[in-house]
C-alpha positions in Angstrom: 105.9 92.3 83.1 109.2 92.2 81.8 110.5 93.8 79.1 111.2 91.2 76.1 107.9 90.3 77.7 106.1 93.3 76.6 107.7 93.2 73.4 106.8 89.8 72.7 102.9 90.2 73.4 103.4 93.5 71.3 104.5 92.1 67.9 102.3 89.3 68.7 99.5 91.8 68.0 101.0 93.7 65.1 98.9 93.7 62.3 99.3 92.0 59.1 98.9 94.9 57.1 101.4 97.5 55.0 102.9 100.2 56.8 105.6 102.2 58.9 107.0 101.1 62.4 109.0 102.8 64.9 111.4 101.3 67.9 111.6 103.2 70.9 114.7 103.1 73.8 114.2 105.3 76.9 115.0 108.6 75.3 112.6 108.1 72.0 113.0 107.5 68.6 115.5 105.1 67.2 115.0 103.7 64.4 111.9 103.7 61.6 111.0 101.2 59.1 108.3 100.1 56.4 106.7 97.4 55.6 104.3 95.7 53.4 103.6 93.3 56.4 104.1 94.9 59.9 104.1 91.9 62.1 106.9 89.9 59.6 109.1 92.2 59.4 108.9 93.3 62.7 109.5 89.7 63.9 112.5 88.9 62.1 114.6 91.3 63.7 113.9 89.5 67.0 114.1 85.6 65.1 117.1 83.8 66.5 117.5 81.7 63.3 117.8 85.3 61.5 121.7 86.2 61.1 122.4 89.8 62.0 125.5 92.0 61.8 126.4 93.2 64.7 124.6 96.7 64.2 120.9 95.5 64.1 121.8 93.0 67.2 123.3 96.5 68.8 119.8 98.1 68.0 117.7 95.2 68.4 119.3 95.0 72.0 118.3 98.6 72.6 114.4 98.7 71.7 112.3 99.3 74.5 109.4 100.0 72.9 107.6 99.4 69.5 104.9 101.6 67.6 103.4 101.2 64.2 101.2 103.1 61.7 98.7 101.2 59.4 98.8 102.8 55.4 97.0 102.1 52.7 99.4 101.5 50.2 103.2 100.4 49.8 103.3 103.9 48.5 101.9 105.4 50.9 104.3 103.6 53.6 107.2 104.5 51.4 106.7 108.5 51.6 105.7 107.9 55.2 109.0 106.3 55.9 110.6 108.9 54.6 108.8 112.0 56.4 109.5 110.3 59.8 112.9 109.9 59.5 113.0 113.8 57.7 111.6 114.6 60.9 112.8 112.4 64.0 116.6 111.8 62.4 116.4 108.3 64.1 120.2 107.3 65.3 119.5 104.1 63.3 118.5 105.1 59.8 120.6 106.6 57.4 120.7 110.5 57.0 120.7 112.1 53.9 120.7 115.8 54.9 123.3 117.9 56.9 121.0 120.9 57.8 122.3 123.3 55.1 119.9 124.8 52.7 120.6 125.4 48.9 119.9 128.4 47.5 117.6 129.6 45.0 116.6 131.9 41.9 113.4 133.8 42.6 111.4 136.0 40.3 109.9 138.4 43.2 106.2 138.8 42.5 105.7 142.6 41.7 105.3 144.9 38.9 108.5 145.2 36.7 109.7 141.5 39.0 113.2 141.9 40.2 115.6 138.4 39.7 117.6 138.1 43.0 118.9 135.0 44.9 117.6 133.7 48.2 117.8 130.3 50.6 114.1 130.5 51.8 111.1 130.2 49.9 108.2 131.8 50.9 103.7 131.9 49.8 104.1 135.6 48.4 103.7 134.6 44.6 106.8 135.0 44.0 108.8 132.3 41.0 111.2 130.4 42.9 113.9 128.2 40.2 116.3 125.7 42.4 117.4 124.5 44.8 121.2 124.5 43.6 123.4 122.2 45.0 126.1 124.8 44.4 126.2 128.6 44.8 128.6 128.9 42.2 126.3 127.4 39.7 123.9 129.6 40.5 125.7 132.7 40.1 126.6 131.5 36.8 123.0 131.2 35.2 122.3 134.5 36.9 125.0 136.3 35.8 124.0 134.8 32.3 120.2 136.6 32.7 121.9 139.9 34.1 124.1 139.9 30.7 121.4 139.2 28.9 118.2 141.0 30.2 118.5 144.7 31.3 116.7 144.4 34.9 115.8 146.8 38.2 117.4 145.9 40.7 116.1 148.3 43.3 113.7 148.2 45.7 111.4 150.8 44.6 107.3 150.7 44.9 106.9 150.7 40.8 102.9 151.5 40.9 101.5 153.2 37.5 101.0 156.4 40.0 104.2 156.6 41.5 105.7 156.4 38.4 103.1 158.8 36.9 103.9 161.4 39.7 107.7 161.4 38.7 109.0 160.4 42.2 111.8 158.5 41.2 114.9 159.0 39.3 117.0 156.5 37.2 120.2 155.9 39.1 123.6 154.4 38.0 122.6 150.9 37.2 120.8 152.6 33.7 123.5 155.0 33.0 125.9 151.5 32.8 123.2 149.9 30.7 122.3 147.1 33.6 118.8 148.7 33.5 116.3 150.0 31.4 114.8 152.8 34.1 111.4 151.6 34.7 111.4 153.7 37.7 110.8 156.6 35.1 108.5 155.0 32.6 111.5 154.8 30.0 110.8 150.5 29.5 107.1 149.6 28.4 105.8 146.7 30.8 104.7 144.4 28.1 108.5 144.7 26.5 110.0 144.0 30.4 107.2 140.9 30.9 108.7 139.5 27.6 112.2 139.6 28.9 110.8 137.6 31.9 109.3 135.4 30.4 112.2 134.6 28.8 114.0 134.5 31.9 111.6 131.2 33.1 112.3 129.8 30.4 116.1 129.5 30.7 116.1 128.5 34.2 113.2 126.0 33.9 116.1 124.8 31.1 114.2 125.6 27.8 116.5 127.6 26.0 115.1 127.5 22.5 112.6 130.6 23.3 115.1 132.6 23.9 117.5 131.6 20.7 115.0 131.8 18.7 114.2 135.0 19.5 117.4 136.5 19.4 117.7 135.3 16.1 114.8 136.8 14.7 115.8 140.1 16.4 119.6 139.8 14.9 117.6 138.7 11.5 115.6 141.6 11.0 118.5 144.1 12.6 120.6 142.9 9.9 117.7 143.0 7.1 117.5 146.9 8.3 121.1 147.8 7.8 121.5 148.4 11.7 124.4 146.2 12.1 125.8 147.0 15.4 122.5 146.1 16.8 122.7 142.9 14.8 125.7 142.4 16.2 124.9 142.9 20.1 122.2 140.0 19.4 124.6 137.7 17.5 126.6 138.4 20.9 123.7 137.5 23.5 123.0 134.1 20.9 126.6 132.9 21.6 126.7 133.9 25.2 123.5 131.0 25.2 125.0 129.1 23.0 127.7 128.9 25.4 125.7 128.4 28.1 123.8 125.5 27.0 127.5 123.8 25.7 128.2 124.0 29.3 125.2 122.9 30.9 126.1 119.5 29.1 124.0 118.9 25.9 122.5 115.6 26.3 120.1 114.4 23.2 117.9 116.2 21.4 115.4 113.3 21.5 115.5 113.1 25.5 113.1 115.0 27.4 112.7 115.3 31.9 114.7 112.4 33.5 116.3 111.7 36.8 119.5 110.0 36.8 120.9 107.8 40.0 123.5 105.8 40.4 124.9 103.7 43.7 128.4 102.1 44.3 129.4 101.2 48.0 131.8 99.4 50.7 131.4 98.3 54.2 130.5 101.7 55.6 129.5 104.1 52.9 127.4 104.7 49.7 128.6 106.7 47.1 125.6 108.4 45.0 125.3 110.4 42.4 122.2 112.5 41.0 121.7 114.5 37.5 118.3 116.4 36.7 117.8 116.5 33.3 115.8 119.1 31.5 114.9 119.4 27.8 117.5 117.4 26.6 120.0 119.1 28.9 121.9 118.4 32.5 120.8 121.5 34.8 121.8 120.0 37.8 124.7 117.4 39.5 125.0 116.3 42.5 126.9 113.6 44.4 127.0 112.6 48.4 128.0 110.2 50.3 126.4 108.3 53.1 126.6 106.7 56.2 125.7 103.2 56.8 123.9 102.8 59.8 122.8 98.9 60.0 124.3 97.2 56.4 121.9 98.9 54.6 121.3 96.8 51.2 122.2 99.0 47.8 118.6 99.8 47.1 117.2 100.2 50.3 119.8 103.2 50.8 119.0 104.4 47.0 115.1 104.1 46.9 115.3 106.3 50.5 117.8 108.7 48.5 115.6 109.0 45.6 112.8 110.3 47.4 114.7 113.1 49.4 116.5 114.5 46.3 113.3 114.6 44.3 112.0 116.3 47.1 114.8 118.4 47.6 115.4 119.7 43.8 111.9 119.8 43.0 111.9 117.2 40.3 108.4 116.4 38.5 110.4 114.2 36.0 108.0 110.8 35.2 111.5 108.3 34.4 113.8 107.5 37.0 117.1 105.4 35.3 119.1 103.7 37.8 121.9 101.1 37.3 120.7 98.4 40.1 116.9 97.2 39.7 114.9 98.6 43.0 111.4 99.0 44.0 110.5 102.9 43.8 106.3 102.9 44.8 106.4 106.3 43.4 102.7 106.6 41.4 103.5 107.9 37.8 107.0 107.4 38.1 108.7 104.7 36.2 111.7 103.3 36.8 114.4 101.6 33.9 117.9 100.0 33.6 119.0 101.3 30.2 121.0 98.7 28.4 121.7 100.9 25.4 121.6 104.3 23.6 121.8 107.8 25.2 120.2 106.4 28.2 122.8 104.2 28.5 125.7 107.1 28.2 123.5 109.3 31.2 123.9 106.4 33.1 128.1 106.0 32.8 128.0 109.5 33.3 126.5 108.9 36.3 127.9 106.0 37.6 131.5 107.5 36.4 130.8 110.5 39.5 129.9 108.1 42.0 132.7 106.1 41.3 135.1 109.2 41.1 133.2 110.3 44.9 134.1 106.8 46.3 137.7 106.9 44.9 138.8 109.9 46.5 137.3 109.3 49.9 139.1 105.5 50.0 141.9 107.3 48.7 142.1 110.3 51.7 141.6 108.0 54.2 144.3 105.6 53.0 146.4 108.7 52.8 145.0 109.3 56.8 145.5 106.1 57.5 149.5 105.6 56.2 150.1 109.0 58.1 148.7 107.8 61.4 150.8 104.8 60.7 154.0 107.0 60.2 153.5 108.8 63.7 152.7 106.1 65.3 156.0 104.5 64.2 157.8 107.8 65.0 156.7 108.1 68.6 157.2 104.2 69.4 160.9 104.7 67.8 161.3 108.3 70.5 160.1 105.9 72.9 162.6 103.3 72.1 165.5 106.0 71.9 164.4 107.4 75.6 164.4 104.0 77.4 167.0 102.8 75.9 165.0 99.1 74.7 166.6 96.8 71.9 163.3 96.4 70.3 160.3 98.6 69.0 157.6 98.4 71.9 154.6 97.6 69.2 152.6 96.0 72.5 152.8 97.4 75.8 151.1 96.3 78.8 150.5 98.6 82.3 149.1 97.8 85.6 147.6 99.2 88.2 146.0 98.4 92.1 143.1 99.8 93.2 141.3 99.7 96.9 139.6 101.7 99.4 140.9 101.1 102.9 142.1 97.8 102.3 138.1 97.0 101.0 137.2 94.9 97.4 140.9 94.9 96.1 141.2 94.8 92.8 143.9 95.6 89.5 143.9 96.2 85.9 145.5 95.7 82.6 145.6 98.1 79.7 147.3 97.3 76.5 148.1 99.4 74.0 149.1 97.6 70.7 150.4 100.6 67.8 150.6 102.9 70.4 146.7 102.5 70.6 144.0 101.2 73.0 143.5 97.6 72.2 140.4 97.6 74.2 139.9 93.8 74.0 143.5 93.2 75.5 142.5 95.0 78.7 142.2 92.8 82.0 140.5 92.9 85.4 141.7 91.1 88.2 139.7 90.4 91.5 143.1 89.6 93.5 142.7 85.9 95.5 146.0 85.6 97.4 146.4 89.5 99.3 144.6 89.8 102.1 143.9 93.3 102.5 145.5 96.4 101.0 148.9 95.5 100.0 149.8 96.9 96.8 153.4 95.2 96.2 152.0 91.5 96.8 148.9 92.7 95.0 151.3 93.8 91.9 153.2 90.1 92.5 149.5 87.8 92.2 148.4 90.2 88.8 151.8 90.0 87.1 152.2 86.5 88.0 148.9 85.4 86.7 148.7 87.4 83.5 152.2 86.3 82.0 151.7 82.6 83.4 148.3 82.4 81.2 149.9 84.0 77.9 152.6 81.4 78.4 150.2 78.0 79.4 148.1 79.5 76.0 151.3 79.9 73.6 150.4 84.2 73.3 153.3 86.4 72.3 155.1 88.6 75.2 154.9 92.4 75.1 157.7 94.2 74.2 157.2 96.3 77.7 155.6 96.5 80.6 154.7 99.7 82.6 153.8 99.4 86.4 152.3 102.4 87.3 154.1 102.7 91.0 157.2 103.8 92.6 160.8 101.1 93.0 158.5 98.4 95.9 155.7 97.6 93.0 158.6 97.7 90.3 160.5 94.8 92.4 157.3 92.9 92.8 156.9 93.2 88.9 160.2 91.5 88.7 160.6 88.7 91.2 157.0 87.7 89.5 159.2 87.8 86.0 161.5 86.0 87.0 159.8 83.5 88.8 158.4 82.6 85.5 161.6 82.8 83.9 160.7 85.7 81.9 163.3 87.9 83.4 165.5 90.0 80.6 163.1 88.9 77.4 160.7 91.7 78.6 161.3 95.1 79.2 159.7 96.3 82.3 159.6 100.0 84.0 157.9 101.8 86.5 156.2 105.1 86.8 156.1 107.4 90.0 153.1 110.0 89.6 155.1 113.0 91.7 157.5 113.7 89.4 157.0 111.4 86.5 160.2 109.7 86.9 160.6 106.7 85.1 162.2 103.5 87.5 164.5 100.3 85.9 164.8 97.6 88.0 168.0 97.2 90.2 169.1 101.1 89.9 168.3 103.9 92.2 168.6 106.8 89.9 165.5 107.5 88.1 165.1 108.7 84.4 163.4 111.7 83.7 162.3 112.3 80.3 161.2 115.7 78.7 157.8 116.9 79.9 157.1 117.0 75.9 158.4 113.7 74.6 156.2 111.6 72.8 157.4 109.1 74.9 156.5 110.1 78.1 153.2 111.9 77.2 152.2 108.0 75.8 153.3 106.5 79.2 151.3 108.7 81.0 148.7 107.9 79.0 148.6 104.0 79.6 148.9 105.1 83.4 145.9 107.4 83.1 144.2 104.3 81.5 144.9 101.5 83.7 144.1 103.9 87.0 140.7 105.1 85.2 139.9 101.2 84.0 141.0 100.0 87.6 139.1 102.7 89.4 135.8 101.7 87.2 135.9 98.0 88.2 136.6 98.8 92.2 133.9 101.2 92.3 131.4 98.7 90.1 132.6 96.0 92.7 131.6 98.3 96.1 128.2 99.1 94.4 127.7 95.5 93.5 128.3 95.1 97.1 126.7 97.2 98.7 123.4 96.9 96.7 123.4 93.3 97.2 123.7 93.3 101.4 120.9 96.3 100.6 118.8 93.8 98.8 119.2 90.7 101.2 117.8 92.5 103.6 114.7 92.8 101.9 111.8 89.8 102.8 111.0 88.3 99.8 113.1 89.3 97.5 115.4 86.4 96.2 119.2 86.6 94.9 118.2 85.7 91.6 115.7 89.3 91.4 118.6 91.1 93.4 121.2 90.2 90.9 119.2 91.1 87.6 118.2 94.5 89.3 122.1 94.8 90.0 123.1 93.8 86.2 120.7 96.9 85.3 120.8 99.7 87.9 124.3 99.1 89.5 123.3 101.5 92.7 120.7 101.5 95.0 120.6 105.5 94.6 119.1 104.6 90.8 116.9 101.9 92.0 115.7 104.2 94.9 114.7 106.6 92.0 112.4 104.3 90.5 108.3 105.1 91.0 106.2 101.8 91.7 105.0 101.1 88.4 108.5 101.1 86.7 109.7 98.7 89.4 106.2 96.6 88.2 108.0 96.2 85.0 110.7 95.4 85.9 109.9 92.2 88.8 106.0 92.3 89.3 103.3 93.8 91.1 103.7 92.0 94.7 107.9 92.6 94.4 107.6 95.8 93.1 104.9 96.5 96.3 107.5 95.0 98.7 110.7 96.8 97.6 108.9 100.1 97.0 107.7 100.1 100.7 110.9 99.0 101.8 112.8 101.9 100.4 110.4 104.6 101.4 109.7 103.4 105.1 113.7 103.6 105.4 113.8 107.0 103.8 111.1 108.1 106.0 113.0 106.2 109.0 116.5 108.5 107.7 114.7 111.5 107.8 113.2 111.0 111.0 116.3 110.3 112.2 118.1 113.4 110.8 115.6 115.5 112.4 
């Protein structure tokens, strides 16, 4: 059976029921999607009264195979989704993460707990405080706790025994007055727990604990006269004072919210994320992403929410966006503040994402006018080293291609900008030659391509490059002027020995520096039209050969032999086949025929060789 075939009788069966689906080409995985009905959604992509870009018709072209997964819930299908595509990275589907991980603040689970920084998280017990989208960030709240708190930072076994026994010995950290010495007993372990506790507090972004009590101990320093002591506490209350100015003081009334915001173009989506915490911003973070099939807004921002909730650890119950979407998140709300200090998050928000997307359009504007600006530089060297009246902003090359005299053919390659313009190229199966004769070949393909752009009105390049030596450059030129095109193009020819670059009518050839601009573009739009040349003789001789191959077989018709020739291009692939993949492709009894027939003739070559 077919193909489309299969695919057709698939989706026919799909069920009518919420869940995930996944399209399959011929190396796996391409693309996964949910639904809350399988068998619609996977039907419109192959609807013909559906308009697609031109990115789902690419992937719709490419599926090969379809699977789906039955869920219980929308929910359920939305978390699904988003695990698949976590785990396969489907070409299709947009990709939030680059591989990196973010770093994190653990308190490591042991008696008198060390505070140290680590990327991977581990079951030991251990109090892990992150992800943070930025190592600097980090360092910043830990530096904070290391001011504030006296901690060990060694690696010492801290059992009531070993201290007990005397076997270890304060080092320099406690002489500087970065640790307490618990290593000899000198810090009670209630008084050290206490400072930890504090020290969860801060990074889970309560800081009142802490202030308040710091203030009690500055209080009743200064109620006993012991001033300096006072003072070192009115110094740790400013340093968090500080702290919490810079982490972005939201509202007093607001508790745990997430904050997203979306603005995008053609190709991208700009995002932008803030965790907040007891009233406070602990966390920023804005990416940009990849469209991969015209992804709406807040298909691309329900799939982001999910990862970066994931990602940061976020248990906050409000989401506040500032385009409506469906989030099937249970016990997770989801509002478009109008007002208030909701409203302000949300500008905040929207005011990075905006910033993101304004300096990437920017940069490659920037790219783009300096791509412009050599461009223009190497078509004006160009201009100065042949000596043309006008900028050559289109140039055309040919080329010939045959193998002893067999399927003649030529190409076209035009470079518009001093770039590929792909859709200008040309093939040309030449009509007129018979056998290999490259200077009347060059005549027919010159001939016909300037006689259509003037029967269709097109403009004329401002140059033409015939990749040959002074025989195909005088062909180019009776063809010119036979159209009476003679002297309005410029035309040139390019010997492959020595580079030198031919004019018509003089016998001296130009030779240009080996590191010109110029030249190294010429030989580019030679390479080109050889390699696009070459591609189209040797597609020809396989179309050939495959199809005297195919004639030969009984029962086979030339409508079978043509489709297998559209799709394999060789016989060496088609060879390659086993039975039951040539069974999908034209049957069982044609599949049976062509099998046998290319067996029994390998087993016939062998028995020959031997």
């Amino acid at each position: 059976m077919p193909a489309n075939e299969r695919l057709k009788e698939k989706i026919a069966h799909l069920p009518h029921k919420p869940g995930i689906y996944k399209f399959f080409d011929d190396k796996g995985i391409i693309y996964v999607g949910k639904a809350v009905d399988i068998r619609k959604r996977v039907s419109s992509y192959f609807n013909r009264s559906t308009q697609h870009n031109k990115k789902t018709l690419k992937l719709v072209s490419q599926i090969k195979d379809i699977e789906f997964t039955i869920v219980d819930t929308e929910t359920d299908a939305f978390l699904l989704e988003n695990n698949l595509i976590k785990q396969y990275q489907p070409k299709y589907n947009i990709l939030l993460k680059d591989g990196k991980t973010y770093p994190y603040i653990c308190i490591v689970n042991e008696r008198f707990p060390r505070v140290l920084t680590t990327r991977n998280k581990i079951n030991d017990g251990s109090r892990y405080f992150g992800p943070y989208p930025s190592a600097t960030t980090m360092y910043v709240v830990l530096d904070l706790i290391r001011t504030l708190y006296p901690l060990r930072t060694c690696t010492y076994n801290l059992s009531p025994e070993n201290i007990a026994a005397g076997k270890f010995k304060v080092c320099l950290e406690y002489h500087l007055g970065n640790c307490k010495g618990p290593c000899e007993g000198l810090v009670d372990e209630t008084e050290y727990n206490a400072a930890i506790a504090h020290i969860k507090n801060i990074l889970s972004g309560n800081l009142s604990v802490a202030r308040n009590y710091f203030k009690e101990k500055m209080a009743a320093a200064a109620a006993d006269y012991q001033y300096e002591l006072a003072h070192q506490y009115k110094q740790k209350l400013d340093m968090l004072d500080d702290f919490q100015t810079k982490s972005t003081v939201v509202s007093n009334t607001l508790t745990n919210i997430d904050v997203f915001t979306i603005t995008s173009n053609e190709d991208c989506a700009f995002i932008n994320y803030l965790k907040v915490m007891n009233g406070s911003i602990i966390l920023t973070q804005s990416l940009e992403i990849q469209k991969k099939l015209d992804e709406a807004d807040a298909d691309i921002l329900a799939s982001v929410i999910v990862q970066l909730r994931q990602e940061f650890e976020s248990t906050s119950r409000e989401v506040i966006t500032n385009i409506e979407l469906t989030l099937p998140l249970d016990n997770v709300t989801v509002s478009y503040p109008q007002i208030g200090d909701k409203k302000k998050l949300l500008a905040l928000s929207l005011k990075n994402a905006l910033y993101l997307r304004k300096e990437r359009e920017g940069r490659q504007e920037k790219n783009k006018d300096l791509t412009e600006k050599r461009e223009l530089r190497v078509l004006e060297t160009m201009k100065k080293d042949l000596r043309l009246t006008e900028l050559p902003r289109q140039i055309e090359c040919f080329d010939n291609s045959n193998f002893q005299g067999d399927n003649p053919v030529a190409s076209m390659v035009c470079f518009k900008n001093g770039k590929p313009s792909k859709k200008d190229y040309r093939h040309f199966n030449i009509k007129t030659v018979v056998g290999a004769n490259d200077f009347e070949s060059m005549y027919e393909i010159v001939t016909r391509r300037y006689r259509r752009l003037l029967d269709e009105d097109q403009p004329l390049p401002q140059l033409i490059v015939i990749d040959g030596g002074k025989g195909q450059l005088s062909m180019a030129v009776k063809a010119l002027k036979d159209l009476g095109i003679y002297g309005k193009i410029a035309v040139v020819g390019i010997a492959k020995r020595l580079e030198e670059i031919f004019y018509p009518g003089d016998n001296l050839p130009l030779y240009i520096d080996k590191k010109s601009e110029s030249l190294m573009l010429i030989q580019r739009l030679r390479n080109e039209a050889h390699r696009f040349a070459i591609t189209f003789h040797r597609s020809k001789r396989d179309a050939g050969t495959l199809k005297t191959e195919l004639t030969e077989v009984k029962g086979l018709g030339p409508k079978t032999a043509e489709a297998l020739l559209t799709k394999y291009k060789s016989v060496k692939k088609l060879r390659e086949l086993t039975q039951e993949e040539l069974t999908q492709e034209v049957g069982k009894a044609k599949a049976a025929i062509l099998y046998r027939y290319f067996h029994d003739a390998n087993k016939q070559d062998t028995a020959i060789r031997s």
